[in-house]
MARBADREN-292252 format. One record per residue (C-alpha): x, y, z; residue in three letters. Coordinates in pm, whole numbers. Example, Ala and Ser with C-alpha at 12.3 -4.5 7.8 and 13.67 -1.06 7.14 Angstrom:
% residues 2
u 1230, v -450, w 780, residuo ala
u 1367, v -106, w 714, residuo ser
//
This chain:
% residues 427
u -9448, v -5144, w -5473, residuo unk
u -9651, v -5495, w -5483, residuo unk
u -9464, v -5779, w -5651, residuo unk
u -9738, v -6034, w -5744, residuo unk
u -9682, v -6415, w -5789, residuo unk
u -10024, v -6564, w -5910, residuo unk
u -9858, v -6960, w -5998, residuo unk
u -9889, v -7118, w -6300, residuo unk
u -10180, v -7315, w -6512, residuo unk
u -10019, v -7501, w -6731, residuo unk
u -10066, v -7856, w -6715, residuo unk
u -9696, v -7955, w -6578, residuo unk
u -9577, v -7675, w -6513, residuo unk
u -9408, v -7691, w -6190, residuo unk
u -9139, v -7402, w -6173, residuo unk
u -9243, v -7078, w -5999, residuo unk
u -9069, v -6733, w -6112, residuo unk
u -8984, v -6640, w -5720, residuo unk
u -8824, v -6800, w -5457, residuo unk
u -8838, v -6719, w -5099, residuo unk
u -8437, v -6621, w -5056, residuo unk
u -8454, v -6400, w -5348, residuo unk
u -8829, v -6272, w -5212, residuo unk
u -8642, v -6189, w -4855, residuo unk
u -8380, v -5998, w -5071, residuo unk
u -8665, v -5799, w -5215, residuo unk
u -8809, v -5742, w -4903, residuo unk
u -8552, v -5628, w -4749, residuo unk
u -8512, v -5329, w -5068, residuo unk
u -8873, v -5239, w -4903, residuo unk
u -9108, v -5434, w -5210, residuo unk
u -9369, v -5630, w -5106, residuo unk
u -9464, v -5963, w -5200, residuo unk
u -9785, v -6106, w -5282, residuo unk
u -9822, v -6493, w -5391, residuo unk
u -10048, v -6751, w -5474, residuo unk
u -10105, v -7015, w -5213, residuo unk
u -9894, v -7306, w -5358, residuo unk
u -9731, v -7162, w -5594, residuo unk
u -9425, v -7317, w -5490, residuo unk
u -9539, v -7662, w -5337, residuo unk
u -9448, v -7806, w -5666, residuo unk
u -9115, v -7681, w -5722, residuo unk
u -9066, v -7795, w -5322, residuo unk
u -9130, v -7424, w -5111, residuo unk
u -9405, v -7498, w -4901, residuo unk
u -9651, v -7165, w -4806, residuo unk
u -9466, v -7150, w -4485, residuo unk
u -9136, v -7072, w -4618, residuo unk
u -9254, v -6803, w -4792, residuo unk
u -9463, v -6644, w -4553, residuo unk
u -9151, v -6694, w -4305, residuo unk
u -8944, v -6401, w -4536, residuo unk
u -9266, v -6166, w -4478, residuo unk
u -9447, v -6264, w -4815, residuo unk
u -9861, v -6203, w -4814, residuo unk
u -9974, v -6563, w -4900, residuo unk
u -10335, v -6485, w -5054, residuo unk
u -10583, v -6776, w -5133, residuo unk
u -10617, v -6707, w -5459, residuo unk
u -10471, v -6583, w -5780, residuo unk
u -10707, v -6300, w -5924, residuo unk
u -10602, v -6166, w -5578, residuo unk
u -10286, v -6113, w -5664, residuo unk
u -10352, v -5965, w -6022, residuo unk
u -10575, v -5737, w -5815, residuo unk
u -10295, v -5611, w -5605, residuo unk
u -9973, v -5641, w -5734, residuo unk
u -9775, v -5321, w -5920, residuo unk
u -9574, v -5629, w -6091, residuo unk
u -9594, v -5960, w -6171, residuo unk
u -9370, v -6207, w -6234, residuo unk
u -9474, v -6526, w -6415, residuo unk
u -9315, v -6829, w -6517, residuo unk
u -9554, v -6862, w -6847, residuo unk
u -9811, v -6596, w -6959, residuo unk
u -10014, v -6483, w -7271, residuo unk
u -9897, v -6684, w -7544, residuo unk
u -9691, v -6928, w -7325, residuo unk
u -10044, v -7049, w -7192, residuo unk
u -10352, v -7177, w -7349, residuo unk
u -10542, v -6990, w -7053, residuo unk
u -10616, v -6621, w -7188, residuo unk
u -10521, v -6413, w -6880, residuo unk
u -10485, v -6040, w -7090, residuo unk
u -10804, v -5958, w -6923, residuo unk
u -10645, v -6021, w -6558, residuo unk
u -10393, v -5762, w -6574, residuo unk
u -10548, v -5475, w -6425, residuo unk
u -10417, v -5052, w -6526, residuo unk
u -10041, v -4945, w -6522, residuo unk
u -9914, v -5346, w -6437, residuo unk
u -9589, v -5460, w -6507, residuo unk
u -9528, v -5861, w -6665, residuo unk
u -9238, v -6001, w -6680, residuo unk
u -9195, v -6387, w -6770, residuo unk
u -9179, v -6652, w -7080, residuo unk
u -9481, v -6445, w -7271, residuo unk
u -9489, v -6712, w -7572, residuo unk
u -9434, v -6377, w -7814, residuo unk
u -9488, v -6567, w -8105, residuo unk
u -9768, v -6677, w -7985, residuo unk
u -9956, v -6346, w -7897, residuo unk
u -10215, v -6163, w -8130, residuo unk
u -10496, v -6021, w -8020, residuo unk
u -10381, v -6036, w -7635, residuo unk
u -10110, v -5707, w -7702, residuo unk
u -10413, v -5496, w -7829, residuo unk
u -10572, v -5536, w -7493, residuo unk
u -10284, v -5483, w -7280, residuo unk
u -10221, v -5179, w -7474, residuo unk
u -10560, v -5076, w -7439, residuo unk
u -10506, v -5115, w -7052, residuo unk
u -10181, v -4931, w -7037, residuo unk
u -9971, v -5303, w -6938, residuo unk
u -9654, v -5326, w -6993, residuo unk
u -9507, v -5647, w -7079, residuo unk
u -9199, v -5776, w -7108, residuo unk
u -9109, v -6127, w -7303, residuo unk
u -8781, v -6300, w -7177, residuo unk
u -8782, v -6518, w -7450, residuo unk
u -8666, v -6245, w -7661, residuo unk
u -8314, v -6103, w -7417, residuo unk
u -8062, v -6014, w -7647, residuo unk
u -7744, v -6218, w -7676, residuo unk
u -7541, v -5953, w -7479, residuo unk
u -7343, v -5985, w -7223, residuo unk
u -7459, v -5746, w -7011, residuo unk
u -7777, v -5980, w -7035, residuo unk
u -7635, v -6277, w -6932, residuo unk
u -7792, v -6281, w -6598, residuo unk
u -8150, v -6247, w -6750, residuo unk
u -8126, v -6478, w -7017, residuo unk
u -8399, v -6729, w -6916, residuo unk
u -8403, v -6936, w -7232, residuo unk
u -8001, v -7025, w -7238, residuo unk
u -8104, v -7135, w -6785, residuo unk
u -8366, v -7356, w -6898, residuo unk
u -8195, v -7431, w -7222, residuo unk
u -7878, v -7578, w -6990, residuo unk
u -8127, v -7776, w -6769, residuo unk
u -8291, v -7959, w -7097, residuo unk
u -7974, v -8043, w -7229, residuo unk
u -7884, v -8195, w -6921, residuo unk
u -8219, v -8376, w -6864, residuo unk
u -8254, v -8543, w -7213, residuo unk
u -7934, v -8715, w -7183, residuo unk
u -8065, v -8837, w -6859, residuo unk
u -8383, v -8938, w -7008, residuo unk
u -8181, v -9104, w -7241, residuo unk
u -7982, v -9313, w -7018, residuo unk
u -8274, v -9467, w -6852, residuo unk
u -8464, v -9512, w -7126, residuo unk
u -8159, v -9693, w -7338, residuo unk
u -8155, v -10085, w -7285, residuo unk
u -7784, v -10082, w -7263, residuo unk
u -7564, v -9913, w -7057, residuo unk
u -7373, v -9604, w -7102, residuo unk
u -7054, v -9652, w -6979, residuo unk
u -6779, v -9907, w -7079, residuo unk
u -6745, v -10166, w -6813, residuo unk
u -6467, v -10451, w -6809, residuo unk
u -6591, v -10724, w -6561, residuo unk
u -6539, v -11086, w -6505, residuo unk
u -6874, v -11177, w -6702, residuo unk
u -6709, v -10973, w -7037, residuo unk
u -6649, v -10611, w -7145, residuo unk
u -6932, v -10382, w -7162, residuo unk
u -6905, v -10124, w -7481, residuo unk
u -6994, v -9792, w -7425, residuo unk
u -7329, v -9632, w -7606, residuo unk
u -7255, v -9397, w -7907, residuo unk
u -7487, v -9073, w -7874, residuo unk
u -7496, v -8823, w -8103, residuo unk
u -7643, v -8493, w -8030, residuo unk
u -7727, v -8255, w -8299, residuo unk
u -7680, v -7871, w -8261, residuo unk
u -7413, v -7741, w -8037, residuo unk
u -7561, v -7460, w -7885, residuo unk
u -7654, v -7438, w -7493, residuo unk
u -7907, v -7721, w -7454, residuo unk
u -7662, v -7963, w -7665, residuo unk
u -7315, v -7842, w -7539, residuo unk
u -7528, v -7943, w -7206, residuo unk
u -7627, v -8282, w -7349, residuo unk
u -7270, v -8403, w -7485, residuo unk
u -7127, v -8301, w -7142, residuo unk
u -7394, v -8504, w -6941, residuo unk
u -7338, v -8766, w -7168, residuo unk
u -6974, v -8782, w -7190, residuo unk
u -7023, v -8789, w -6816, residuo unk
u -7222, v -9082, w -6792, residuo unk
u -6963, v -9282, w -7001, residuo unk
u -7103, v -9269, w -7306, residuo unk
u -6892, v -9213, w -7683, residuo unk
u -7044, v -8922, w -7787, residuo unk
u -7057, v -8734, w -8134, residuo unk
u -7222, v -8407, w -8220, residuo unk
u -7264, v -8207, w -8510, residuo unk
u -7314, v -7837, w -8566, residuo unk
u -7394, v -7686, w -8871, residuo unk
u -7118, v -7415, w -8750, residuo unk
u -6788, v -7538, w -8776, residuo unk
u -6645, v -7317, w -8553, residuo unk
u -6803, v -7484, w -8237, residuo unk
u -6588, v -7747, w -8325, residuo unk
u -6291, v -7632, w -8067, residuo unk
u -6596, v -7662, w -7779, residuo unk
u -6781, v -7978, w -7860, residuo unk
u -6399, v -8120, w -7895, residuo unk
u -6332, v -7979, w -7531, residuo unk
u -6616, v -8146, w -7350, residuo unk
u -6484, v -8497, w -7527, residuo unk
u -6703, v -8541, w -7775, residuo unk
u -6629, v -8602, w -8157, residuo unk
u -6688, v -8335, w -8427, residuo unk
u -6900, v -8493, w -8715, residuo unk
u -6797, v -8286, w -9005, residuo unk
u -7025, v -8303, w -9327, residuo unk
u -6925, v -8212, w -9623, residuo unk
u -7158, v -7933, w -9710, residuo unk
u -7109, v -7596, w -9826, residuo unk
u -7154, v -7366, w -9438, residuo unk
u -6952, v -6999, w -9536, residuo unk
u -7263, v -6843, w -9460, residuo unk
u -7390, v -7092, w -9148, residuo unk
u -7363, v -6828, w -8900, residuo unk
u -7440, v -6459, w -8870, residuo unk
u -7224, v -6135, w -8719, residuo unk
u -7344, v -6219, w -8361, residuo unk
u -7314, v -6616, w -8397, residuo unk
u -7636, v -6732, w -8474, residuo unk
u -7671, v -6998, w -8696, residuo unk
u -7862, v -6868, w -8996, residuo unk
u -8143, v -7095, w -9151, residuo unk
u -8044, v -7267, w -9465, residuo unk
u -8246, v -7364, w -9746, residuo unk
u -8384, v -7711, w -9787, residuo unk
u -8148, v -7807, w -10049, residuo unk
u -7912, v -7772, w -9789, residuo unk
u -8123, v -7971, w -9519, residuo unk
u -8203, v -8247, w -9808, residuo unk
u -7802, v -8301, w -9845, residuo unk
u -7732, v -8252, w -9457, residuo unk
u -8045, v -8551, w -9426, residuo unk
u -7809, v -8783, w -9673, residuo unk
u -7521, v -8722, w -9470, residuo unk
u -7652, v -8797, w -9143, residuo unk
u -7788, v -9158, w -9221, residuo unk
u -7503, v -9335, w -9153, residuo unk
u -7403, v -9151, w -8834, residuo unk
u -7801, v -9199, w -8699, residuo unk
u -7768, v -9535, w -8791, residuo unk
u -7456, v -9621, w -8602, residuo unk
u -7603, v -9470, w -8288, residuo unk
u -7787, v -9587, w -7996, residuo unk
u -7900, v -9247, w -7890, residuo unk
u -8002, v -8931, w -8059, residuo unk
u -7995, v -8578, w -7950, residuo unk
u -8215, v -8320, w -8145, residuo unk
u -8234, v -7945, w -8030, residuo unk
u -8296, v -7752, w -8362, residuo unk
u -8623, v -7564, w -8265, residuo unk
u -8670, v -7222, w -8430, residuo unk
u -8879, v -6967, w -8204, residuo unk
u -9209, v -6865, w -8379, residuo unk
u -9133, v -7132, w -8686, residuo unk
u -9192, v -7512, w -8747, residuo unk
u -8859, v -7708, w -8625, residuo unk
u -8662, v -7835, w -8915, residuo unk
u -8691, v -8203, w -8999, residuo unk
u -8337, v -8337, w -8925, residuo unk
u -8412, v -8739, w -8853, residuo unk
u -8608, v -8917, w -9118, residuo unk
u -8769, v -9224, w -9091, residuo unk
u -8545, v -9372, w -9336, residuo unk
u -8253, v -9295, w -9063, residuo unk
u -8437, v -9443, w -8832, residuo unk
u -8464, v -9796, w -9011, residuo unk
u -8073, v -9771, w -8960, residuo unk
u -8105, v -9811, w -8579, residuo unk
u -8103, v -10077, w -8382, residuo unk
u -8425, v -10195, w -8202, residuo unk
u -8418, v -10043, w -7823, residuo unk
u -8229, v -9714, w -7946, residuo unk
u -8329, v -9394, w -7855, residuo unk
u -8402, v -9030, w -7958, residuo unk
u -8500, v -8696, w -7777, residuo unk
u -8640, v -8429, w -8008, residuo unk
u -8561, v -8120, w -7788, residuo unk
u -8783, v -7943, w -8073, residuo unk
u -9078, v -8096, w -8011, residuo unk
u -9285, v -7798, w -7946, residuo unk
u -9215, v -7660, w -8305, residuo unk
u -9316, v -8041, w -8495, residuo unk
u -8992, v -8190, w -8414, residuo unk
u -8665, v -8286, w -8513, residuo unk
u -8698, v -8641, w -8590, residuo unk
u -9010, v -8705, w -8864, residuo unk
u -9264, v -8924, w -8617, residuo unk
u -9218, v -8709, w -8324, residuo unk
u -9532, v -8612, w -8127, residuo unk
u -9529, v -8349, w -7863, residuo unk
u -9555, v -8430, w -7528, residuo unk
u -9565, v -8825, w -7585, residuo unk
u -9332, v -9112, w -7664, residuo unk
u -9413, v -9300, w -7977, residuo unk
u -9233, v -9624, w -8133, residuo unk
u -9108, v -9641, w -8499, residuo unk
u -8979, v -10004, w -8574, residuo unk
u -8809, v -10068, w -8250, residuo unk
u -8695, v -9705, w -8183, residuo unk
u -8852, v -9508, w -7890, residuo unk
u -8882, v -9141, w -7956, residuo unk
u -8957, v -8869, w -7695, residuo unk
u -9081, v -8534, w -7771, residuo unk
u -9083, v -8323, w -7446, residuo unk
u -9192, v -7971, w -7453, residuo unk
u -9105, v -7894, w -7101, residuo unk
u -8847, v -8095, w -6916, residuo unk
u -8687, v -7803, w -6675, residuo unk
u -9018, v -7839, w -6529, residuo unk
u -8888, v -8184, w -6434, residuo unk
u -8670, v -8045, w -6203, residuo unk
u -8844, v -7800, w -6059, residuo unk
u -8634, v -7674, w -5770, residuo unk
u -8299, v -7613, w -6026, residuo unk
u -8481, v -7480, w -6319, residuo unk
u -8722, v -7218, w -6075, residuo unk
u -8368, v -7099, w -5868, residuo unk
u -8224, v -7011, w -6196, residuo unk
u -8549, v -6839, w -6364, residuo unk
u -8632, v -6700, w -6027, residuo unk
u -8286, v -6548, w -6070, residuo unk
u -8322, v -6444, w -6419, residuo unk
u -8666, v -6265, w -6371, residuo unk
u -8532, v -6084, w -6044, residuo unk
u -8259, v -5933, w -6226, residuo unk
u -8420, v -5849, w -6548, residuo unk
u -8672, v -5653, w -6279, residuo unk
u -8363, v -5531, w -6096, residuo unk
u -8241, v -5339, w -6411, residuo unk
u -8541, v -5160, w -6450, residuo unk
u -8495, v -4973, w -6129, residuo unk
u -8318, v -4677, w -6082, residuo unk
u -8051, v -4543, w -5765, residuo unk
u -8375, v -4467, w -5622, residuo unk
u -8578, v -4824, w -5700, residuo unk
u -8817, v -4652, w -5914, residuo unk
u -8889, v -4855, w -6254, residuo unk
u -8762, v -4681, w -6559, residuo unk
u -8879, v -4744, w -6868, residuo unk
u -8575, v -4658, w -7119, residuo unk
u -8664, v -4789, w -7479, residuo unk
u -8296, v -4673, w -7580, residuo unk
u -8150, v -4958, w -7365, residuo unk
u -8067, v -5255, w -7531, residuo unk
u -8254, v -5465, w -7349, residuo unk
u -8552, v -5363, w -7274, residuo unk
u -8621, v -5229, w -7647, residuo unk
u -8554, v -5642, w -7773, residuo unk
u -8820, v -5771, w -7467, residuo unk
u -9052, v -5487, w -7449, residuo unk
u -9403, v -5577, w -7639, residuo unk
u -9589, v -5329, w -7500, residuo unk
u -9550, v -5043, w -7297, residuo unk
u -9798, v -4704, w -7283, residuo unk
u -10062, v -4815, w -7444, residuo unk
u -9830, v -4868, w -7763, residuo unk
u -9806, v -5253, w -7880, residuo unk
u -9426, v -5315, w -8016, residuo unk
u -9385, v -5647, w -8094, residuo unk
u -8975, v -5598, w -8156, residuo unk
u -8980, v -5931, w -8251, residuo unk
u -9236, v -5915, w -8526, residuo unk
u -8974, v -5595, w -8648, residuo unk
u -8686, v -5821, w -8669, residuo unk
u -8877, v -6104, w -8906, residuo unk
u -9003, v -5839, w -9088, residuo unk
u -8663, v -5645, w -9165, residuo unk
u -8516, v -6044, w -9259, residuo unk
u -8755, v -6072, w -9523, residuo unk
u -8668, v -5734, w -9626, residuo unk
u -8343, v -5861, w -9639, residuo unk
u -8435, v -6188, w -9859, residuo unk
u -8628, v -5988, w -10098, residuo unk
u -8350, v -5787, w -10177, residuo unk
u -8155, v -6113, w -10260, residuo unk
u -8024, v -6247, w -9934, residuo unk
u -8056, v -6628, w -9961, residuo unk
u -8033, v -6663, w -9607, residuo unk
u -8102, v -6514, w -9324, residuo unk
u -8055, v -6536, w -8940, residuo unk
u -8350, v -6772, w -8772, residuo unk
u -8510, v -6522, w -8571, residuo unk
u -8355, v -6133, w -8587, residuo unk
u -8102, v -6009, w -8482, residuo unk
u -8226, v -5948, w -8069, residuo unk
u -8351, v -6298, w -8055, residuo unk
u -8248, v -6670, w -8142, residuo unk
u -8333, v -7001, w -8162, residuo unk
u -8347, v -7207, w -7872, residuo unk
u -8092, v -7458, w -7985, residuo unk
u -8158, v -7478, w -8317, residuo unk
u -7850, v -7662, w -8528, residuo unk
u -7646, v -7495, w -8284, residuo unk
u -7768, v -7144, w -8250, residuo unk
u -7751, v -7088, w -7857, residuo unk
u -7458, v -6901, w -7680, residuo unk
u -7248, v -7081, w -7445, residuo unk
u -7335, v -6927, w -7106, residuo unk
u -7531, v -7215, w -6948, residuo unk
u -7592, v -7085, w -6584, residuo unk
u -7784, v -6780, w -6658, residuo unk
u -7584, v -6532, w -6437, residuo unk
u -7322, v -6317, w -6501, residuo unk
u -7113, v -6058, w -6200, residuo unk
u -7277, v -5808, w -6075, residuo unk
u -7624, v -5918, w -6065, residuo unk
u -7790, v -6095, w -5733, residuo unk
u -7838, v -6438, w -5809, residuo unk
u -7908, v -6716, w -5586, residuo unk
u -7682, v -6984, w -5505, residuo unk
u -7800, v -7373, w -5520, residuo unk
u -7850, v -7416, w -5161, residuo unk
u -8058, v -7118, w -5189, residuo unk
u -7907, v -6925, w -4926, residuo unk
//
């Protein structure tokens, strides 16, 4: 069996899904390995490395959609404004960030071409799943970078410092949402020296944004219902985001550095940070809408650029893992390997089993049949509304938000025992 690596497209987009330690491992369970020259240049594997752990390096990429049984992409389909569904060639396997929110007409022709395609954006929140749950890996590494970004960007310093000149006061940062990218964000911060704050619409994650030394900001606003069976936080109304907006002006105000990471897969992010919060900040503070992608967080955010609203500089990235390339592609690398590891059976055949768990929440199409198990779940919530249901859980009951006002797990490495995963030095 061919495992094909064609690289990625997408303007900045510098992580690739394989990397050679975990490609030796694969060779040595008798796959072979077909890759894109420099697909990994970017993310700092030069061809050489790979080649060195018996990978075909081919010159270009419909080569490898030519040859390989399976692919394994970092962004495909809807993740990419490039329209690859007519690449895939008979009977190929996908596996990778397939933007599934994003796809229409693309499943039709997969399923027309017997492709099946799995969407790791939509791994359930099971244990068992830990080790192939992509989003919560890259979700850690953009907590982690936007507090960074943060830092350099703020015209202060975070830490307290007492020196001979005078005493140094530490920044206040407060992160909104709790969930996997912000749990990551408070603890850079707190780390950096900063007085941190977060808030969660669940109150329960109180106990763990308390245990990374941050302050709980409790509003006082009606949250029985803020969180479903599994966890999730369940999107509210916009009464209830009006009076959560009122509530958070004074806390906005008082800091020098906001947080957001409320983005809601396949939806418009809610708006959190108005502009009239924003008037409340000092000139030089900062803000990182992690939800950029979906509109935003804060109300001037722009994807993909930094804008300035009287005095306040506001980023909206839509990609930072891809900022560090070598961290984020070890852990997706590991993520995709064992998601295609638990296909295979005692024998390393793949096995398609729609009863399992996981592959019936990523699988969008498989034998010429187009799923969509994601589409099923919004469906069955507005089922759910219309028969009186005020609220319902952001994105089904397989998938979730990628931070959104604290709707992550709180696995932040991506790996869980028993799977092969690769360790940092890459060994």
């Amino acid at each position: 069996m061919i495992i094909g690596v064609p690289g990625e497209t997408v303007d900045g987009e510098t992580r690739v899904p394989l990397t050679p330690s975990l490609a030796a491992e694969l060779g040595d369970d008798g796959f072979d390995v077909c890759i894109t020259a420099g697909a990994g240049e970017r993310a700092g594997w030069s061809d050489d490395e790979y080649r060195e752990v018996g990978c075909d390096v081919v010159p270009d990429r419909s080569t490898v959609f030519d040859r390989a049984d399976v692919l394994f992409q970092v962004r495909g389909l809807g993740a990419t404004p490039e329209d690859d569904a007519d690449r895939y060639r008979d009977d190929q396997l996908v596996v990778g960030l397939l933007g599934p929110y994003s796809i229409d007409d693309e499943l039709s022709t997969l399923a027309e071409q017997d492709v099946t395609a799995f969407a790791l954006e939509l791994v359930p929140r099971i244990s068992r799943a830990q080790s192939m749950d992509a989003q919560s890996s890259m979700a850690s590494i953009g907590g982690y970078k936007a507090a960074v970004m943060a830092a350099e960007a703020l015209p202060k310093l975070f830490p307290m410092q007492m020196t001979a000149a005078g005493t140094v006061r530490p920044a206040d940062v407060f992160v909104v949402g709790a969930g996997v990218a912000g749990l990551q964000a408070i603890a850079t911060a707190d780390r950096l020296g900063a007085n941190v704050r977060a808030y969660d619409i669940r109150p329960e994650v109180k106990e763990e944004v308390e245990s990374l030394g941050a302050e709980f900001v409790e509003l006082d606003l009606e949250t029985d219902d803020a969180s479903d069976e599994e966890g999730h936080a369940r999107e509210q109304d916009e009464e209830f985001y009006r009076k959560q907006r009122e509530m958070m002006i004074d806390v906005v105000g008082d800091s020098d550095v906001v947080i957001t990471t409320a983005a809601v897969p396949g939806r418009p992010s809610p708006e959190l940070v108005t502009n009239e919060m924003l008037d409340g900040m000092a000139d030089g503070s900062v803000v990182v809408d992690l939800a950029a992608a979906g509109g935003g967080n804060c109300e001037p955010t722009v994807a993909d650029e930094t804008v300035t609203y009287d005095g306040v500089t506001i980023f909206g990235p839509t990609n930072l893992p891809a900022t560090v390339a070598r961290t984020a592609s070890r852990l997706y690398a590991n993520n995709v390997t064992n998601f295609f590891r638990s296909l295979l059976d005692d024998d390393d055949t793949l096995t398609i089993d729609t009863t399992d768990e996981i592959v019936d929440a990523t699988l969008l199409v498989h034998d010429g049949t187009v799923r969509n198990p994601h589409v099923d779940d919004e469906a069955a919530d507005e089922t759910a509304d219309d028969d009186g249901d005020d609220s319902t859980d952001d994105d089904g009951d397989d998938s979730r938000d990628d931070d959104a006002d604290g709707t992550e797990a709180n696995d932040t490495d991506g790996t869980a025992g028993g799977d092969r995963t690769e360790d940092d030095d890459g060994e």
